[in-house]
Wavefront OBJ file of the C-alpha trace (Angstrom):
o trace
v 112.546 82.202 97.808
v 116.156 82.315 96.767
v 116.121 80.707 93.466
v 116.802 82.031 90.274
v 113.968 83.815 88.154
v 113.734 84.795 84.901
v 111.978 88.729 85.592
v 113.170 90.291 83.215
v 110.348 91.699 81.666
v 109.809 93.160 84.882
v 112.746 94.687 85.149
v 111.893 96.093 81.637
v 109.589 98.301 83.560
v 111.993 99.767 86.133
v 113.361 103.350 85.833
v 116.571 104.373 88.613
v 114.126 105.060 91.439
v 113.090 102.915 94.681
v 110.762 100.249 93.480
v 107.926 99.665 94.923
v 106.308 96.391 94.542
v 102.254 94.927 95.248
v 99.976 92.406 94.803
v 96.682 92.654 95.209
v 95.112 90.741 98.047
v 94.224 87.391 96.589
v 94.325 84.639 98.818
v 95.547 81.327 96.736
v 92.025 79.799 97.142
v 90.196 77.126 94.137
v 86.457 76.822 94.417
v 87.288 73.495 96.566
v 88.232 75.716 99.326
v 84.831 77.398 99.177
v 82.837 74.365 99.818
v 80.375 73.268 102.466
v 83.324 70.313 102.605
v 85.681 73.162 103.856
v 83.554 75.609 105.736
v 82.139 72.704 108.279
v 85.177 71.121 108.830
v 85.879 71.146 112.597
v 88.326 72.163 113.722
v 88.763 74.655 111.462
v 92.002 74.096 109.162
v 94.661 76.459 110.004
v 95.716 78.902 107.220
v 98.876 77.090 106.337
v 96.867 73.635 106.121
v 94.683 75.793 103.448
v 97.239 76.958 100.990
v 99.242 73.768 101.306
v 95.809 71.704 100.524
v 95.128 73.872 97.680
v 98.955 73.378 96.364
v 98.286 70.040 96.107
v 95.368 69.929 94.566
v 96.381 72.587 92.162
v 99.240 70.854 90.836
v 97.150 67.694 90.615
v 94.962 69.470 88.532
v 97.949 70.180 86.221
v 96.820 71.765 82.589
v 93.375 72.670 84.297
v 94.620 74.418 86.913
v 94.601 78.787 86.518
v 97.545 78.609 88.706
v 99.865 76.296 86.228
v 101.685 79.317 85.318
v 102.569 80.104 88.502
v 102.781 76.546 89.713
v 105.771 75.923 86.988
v 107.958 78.510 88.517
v 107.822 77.045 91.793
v 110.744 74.648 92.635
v 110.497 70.533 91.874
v 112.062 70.426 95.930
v 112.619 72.549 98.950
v 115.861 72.369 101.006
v 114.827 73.639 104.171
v 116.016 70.918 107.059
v 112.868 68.871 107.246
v 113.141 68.407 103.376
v 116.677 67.330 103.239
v 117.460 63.158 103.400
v 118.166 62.214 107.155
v 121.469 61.237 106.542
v 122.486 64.821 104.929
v 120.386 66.573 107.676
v 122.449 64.824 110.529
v 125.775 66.286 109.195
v 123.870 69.679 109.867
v 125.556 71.501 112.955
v 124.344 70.435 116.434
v 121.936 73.586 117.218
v 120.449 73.796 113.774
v 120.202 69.746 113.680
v 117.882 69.874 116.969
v 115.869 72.431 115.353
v 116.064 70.259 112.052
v 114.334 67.378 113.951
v 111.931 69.555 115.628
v 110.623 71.009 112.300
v 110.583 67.146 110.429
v 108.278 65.879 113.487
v 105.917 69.402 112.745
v 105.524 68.898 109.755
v 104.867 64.923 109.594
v 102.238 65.686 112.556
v 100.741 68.221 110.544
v 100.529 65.509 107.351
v 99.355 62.836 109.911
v 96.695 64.921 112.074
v 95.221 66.404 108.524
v 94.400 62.513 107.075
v 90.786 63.230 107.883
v 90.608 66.104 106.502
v 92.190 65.150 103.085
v 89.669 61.968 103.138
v 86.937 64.323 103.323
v 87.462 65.903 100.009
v 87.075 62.878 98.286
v 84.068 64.190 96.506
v 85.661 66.390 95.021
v 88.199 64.223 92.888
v 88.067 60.933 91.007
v 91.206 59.399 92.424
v 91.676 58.695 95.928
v 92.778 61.311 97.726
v 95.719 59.212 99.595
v 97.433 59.063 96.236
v 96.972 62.935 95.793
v 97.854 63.933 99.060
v 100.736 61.756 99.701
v 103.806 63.197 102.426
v 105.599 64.025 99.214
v 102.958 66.058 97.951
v 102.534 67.855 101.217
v 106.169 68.136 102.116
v 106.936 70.382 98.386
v 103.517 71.859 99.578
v 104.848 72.774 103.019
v 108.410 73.637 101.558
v 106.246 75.800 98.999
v 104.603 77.788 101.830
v 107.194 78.316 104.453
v 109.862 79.624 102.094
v 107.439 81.990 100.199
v 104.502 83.170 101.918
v 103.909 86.619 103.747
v 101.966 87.289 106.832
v 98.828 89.401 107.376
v 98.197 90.416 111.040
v 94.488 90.798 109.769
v 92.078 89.078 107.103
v 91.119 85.770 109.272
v 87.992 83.858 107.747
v 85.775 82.413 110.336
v 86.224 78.632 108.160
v 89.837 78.862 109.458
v 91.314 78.450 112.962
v 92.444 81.264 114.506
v 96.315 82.213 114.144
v 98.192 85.435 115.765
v 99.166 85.794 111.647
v 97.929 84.728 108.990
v 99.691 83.667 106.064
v 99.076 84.087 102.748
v 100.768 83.215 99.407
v 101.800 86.231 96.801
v 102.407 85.085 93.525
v 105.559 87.508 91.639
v 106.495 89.218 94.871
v 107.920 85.483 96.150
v 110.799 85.910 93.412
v 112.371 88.145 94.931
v 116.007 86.999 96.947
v 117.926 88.055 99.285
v 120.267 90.303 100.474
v 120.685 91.412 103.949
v 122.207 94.688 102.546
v 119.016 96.426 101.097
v 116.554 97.805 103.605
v 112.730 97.066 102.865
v 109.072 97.753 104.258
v 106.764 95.108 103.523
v 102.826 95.049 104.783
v 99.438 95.072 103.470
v 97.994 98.348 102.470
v 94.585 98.790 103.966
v 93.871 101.921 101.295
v 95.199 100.286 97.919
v 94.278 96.567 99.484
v 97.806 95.323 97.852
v 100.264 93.816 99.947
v 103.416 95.961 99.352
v 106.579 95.975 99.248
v 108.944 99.153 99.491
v 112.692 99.438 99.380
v 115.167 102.049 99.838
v 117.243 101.112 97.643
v 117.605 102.650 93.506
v 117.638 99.961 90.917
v 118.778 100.296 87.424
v 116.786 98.741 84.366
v 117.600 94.679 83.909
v 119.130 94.554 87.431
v 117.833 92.350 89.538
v 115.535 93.609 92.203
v 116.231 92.599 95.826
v 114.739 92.476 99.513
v 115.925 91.702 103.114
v 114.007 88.747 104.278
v 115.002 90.183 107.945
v 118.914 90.095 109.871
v 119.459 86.495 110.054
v 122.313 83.966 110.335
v 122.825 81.241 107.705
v 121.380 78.545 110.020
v 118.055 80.712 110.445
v 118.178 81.227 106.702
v 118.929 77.213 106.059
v 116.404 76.305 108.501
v 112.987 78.774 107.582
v 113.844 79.318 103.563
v 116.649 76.678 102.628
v 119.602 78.314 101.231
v 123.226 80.028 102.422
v 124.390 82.945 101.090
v 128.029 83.850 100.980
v 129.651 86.298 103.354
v 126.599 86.827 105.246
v 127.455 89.822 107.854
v 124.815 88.372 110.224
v 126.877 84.538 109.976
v 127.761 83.689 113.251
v 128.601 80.045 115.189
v 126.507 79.388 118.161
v 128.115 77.815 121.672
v 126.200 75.686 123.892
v 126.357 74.976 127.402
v 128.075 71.768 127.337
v 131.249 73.416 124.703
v 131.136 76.559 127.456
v 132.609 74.687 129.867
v 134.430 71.985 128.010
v 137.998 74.106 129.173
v 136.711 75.006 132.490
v 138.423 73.774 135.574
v 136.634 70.340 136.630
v 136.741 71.169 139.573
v 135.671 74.767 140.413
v 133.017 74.396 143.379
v 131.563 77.034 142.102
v 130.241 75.933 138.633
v 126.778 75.557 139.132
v 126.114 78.655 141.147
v 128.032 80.402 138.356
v 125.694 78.861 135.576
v 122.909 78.836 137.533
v 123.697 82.782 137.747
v 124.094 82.877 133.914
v 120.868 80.739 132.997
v 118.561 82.981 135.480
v 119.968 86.144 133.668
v 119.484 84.300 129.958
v 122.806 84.502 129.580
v 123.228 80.626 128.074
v 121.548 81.323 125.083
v 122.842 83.028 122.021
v 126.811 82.929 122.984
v 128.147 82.874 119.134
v 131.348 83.852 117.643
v 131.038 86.327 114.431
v 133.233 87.895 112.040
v 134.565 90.449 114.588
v 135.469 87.453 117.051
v 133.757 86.203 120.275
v 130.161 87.929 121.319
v 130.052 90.418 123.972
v 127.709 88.026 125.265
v 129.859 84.984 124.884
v 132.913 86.878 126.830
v 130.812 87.720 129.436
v 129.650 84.240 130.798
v 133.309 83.076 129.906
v 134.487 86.039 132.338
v 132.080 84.849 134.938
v 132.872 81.131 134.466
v 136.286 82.057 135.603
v 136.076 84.083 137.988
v 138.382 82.681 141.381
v 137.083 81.963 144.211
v 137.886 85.477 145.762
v 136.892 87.137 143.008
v 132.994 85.106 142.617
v 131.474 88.378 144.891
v 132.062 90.543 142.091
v 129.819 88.121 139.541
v 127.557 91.484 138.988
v 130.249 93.837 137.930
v 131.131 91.643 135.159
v 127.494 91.466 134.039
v 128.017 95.362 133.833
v 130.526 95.078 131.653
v 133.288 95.648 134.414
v 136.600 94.049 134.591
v 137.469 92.430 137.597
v 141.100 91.431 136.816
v 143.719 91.098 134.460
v 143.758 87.225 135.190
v 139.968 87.033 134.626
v 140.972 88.414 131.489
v 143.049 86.761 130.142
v 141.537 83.130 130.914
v 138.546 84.307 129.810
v 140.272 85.190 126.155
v 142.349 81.662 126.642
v 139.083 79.503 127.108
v 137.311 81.634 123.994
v 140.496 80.665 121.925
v 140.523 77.074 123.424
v 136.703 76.789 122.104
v 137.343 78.631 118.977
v 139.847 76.181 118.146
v 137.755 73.198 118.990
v 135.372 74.625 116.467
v 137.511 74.859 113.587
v 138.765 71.573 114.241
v 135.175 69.984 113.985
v 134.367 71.993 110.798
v 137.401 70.715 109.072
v 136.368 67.331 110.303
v 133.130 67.607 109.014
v 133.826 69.101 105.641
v 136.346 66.135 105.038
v 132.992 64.023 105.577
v 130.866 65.599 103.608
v 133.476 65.511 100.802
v 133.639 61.765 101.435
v 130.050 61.370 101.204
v 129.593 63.867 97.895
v 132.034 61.287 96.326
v 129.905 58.357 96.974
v 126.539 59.838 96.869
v 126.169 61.166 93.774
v 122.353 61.238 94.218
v 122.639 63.692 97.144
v 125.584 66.093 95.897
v 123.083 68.964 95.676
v 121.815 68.133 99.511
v 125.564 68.079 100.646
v 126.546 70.822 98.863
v 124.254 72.946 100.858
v 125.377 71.336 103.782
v 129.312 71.919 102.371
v 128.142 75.343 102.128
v 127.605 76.362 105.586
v 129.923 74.255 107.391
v 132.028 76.552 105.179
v 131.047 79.545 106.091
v 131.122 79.184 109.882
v 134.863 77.811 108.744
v 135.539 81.379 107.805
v 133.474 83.115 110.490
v 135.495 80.896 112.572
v 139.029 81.652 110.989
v 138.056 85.564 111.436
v 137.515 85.420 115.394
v 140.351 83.450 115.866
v 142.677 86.280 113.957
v 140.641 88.117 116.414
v 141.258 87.014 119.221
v 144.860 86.154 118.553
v 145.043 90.034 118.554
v 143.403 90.757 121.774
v 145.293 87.781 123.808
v 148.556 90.246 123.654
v 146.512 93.157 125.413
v 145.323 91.049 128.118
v 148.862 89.592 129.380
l 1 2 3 4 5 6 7 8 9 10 11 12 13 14 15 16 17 18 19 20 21 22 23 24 25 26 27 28 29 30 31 32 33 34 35 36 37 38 39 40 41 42 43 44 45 46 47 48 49 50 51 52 53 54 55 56 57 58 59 60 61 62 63 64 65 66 67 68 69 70 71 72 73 74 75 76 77 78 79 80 81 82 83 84 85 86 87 88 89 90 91 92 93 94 95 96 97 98 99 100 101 102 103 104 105 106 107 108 109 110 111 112 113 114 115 116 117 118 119 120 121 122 123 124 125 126 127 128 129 130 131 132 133 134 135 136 137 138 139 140 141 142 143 144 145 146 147 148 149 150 151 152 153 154 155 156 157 158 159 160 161 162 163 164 165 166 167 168 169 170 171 172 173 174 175 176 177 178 179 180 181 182 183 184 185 186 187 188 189 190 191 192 193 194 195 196 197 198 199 200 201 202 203 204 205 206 207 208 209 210 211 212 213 214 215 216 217 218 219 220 221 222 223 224 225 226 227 228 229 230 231 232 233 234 235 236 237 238 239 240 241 242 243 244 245 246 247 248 249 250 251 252 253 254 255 256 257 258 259 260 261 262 263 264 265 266 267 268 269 270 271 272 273 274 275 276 277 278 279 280 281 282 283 284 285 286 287 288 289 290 291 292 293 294 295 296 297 298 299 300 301 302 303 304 305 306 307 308 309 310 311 312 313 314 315 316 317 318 319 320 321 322 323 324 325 326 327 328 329 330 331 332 333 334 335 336 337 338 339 340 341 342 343 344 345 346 347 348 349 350 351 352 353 354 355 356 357 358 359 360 361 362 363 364 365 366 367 368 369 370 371 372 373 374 375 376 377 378 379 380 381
């Protein structure tokens, strides 16, 4: 949803108040969807196999489609991980790449489990359906739905399989960006039957209006709607297991009890470094990965936020800086690549770009806890 959109005659419309915004509830459906061809089908197509079906098939109706208006504002490609070129998408960083690979495979199983279905709406179109529905198609489809569409906790049709959510496309209410600084209340009004969407926020005529699309890092916001914005307050740089440790003595006896201790209290997960330096949560397993041998009895005071000594301390704050450091040296290493590569792949400068982008970012989110931390070492000696 973050791309630019010419709404001005909307914002035409808008006095200095809180906006609020609906749609009437009008499920993206084209008579094709109402057919026996459709309602039999079993199993049931899920929701999201609907709307991107009827994508397809709406933009290979072209001028006879009722959608083409809406249709032509949509973008020509997506950028979320699965649509990026496997090259560019390995240069992604390590936690968002795994996710990256996950979300390719999902959606080529999707394409590849739904061939029947496609081949039995052949009736319904003069060309063969395998050069309508081609991965391509589906993938700008796909990229179409998961960047745009909203979610209804209620509204399930018995010809479609059942979902906790299901989600539905709003056309206008998709232009709207982001910004994780405006506050918003978005859900479907039983009583006006519009899907709505309130903010908090006063908006001046021709300004652009804006919602929160929730309080998400850049990877999140790379990997479920395909962009980076700058300065993000929610940026942060995830730590895994194996870069925890990486400055740990080899030879503590202890180790595995200690992460064994960490993973049973989900304390491996979501150990990040942000603009204000090093997670509470990050410092904690480092405290309790160096703990001594004398002091390992203690392990639960440092869960509680405790300290246990001014040596645990400070080589907690030494391995965060040590790992910190590591970071920024693989960014700069990376960004040098992707330079390389924007120089001699002209057809995927926009693709690395994006990719420029957030290694970028988590540069400067990286840069900020280091000042950080530089700052608290001195307290801790």
């Amino acid at each position: 949803m973050q791309h630019p959109s010419d709404t001005s005659d909307f914002h035409q419309k808008l006095s200095k108040q809180r906006a609020r915004l609906e749609a009437p509830r009008c499920f993206a459906e084209r008579n094709f969807l109402q057919t026996k061809l459709v309602l039999r089908w079993q199993p049931p197509p899920s929701p999201l196999l609907a709307l991107c079906t009827f994508l397809v098939a709406e933009k290979h109706a072209g001028d006879r489609s009722p959608w083409k208006p809406y249709l032509e504002i949509l973008p020509k490609a997506y950028t979320c991980p699965a649509c990026l070129e496997p090259e560019v998408a390995d240069l992604l960083p390590r936690p968002l790449k795994a996710k990256a690979r996950a979300q390719r495979t999902r959606v080529q199983e999707l394409f590849t489990s739904s061939r029947d279905f496609f081949s039995s709406l052949q009736p319904l179109f003069s060309e063969a359906v395998e050069s309508i529905f081609s991965y391509r198609a589906f993938l700008w489809a796909w990229g179409t739905v998961n960047t745009r569409a909203v979610y209804l906790a209620r509204g399930r049709r018995p010809c479609f399989s059942a979902e906790p959510d299901t989600c539905a496309l709003a056309p206008y209410l998709d232009l709207l960006n982001h910004s994780p600084a405006v506050q918003v209340n978005a859900a479907f009004n039983e009583e006006t039957r519009c899907y709505e969407i309130r903010t908090g926020s006063s908006w001046r005529p021709h300004e652009e209006v804006l919602i929160c699309y929730g309080p998400h890092d850049n990877q999140r916001l790379l990997l479920e709607y395909g962009f980076v914005p700058p300065r993000n307050p929610h940026a942060c740089v995830h730590v895994a297991q194996d870069v925890l440790v990486k400055y740990l003595p080899a030879a503590d006896k202890q180790m595995d009890r200690k992460l064994s201790i960490l993973k049973d209290r989900d304390f491996t997960e979501n150990l990040t470094f942000g603009w204000d330096g090093p997670s509470w949560r990050l410092l904690t397993a480092l405290k309790l990965l160096c703990l001594q041998a004398e002091e390992f009895p203690c392990w639960k005071k440092v869960l509680l936020g405790e300290t246990v000594s001014d040596t645990n301390e400070k080589t907690s704050l030494d391995v965060a800086q040590k790992i910190c450091h590591h970071f920024i040296e693989e960014t700069n290493a990376v960004l040098q690549k992707v330079s390389q590569m924007k120089a001699q792949e002209v057809a995927l400068a926009a693709q690395l770009t994006l990719v420029e982008t957030l290694w970028t970012e988590e540069l400067r989110v990286l840069q900020a806890s280091a000042e950080t931390l530089n700052r608290l070492h001195p307290a801790s000696t």
